[in-house]
N, C-alpha and C positions, 0 to 999 in steps of 0.2 A: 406083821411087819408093816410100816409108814413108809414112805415115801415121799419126800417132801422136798416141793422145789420153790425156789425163789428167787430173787435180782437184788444185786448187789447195790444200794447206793449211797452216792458220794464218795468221800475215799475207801478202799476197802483197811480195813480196821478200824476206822474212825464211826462208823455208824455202822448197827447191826442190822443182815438183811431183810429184805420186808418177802414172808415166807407170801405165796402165791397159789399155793394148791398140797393136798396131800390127800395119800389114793393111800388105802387101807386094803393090802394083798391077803389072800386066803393064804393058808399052811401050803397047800398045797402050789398056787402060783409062787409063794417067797422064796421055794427051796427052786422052783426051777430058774428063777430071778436070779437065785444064789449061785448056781451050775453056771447060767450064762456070766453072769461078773467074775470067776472063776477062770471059766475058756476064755476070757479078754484080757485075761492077765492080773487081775486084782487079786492081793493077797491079803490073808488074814492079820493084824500086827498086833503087839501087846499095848494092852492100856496103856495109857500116860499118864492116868491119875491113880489115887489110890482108893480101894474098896474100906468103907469107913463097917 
């Protein structure tokens, strides 16, 4: 799993943002990653596009 963060510039949706860093989790850090964005409240949702 990636992780990847970055800032926003200009208007947001007018420019796309300029990515900044991205940290490459083990199997094992990404499921406890997973557990905690879970206990905060984040939920799973369904695609929005379609599997080609």
């Amino acid at each position: 799993m990636f992780i990847d963060s970055g800032r926003i510039l200009g208007v947001l949706g007018k420019e796309p943002p300029l990515m900044t860093t991205r940290e490459e989790l083990t199997v094992n850090k990404a499921r406890d990653e997973w557990r905690k964005l879970i206990t905060q409240g984040w939920r799973r949702t369904k695609p929005v596009w379609e599997e080609s």
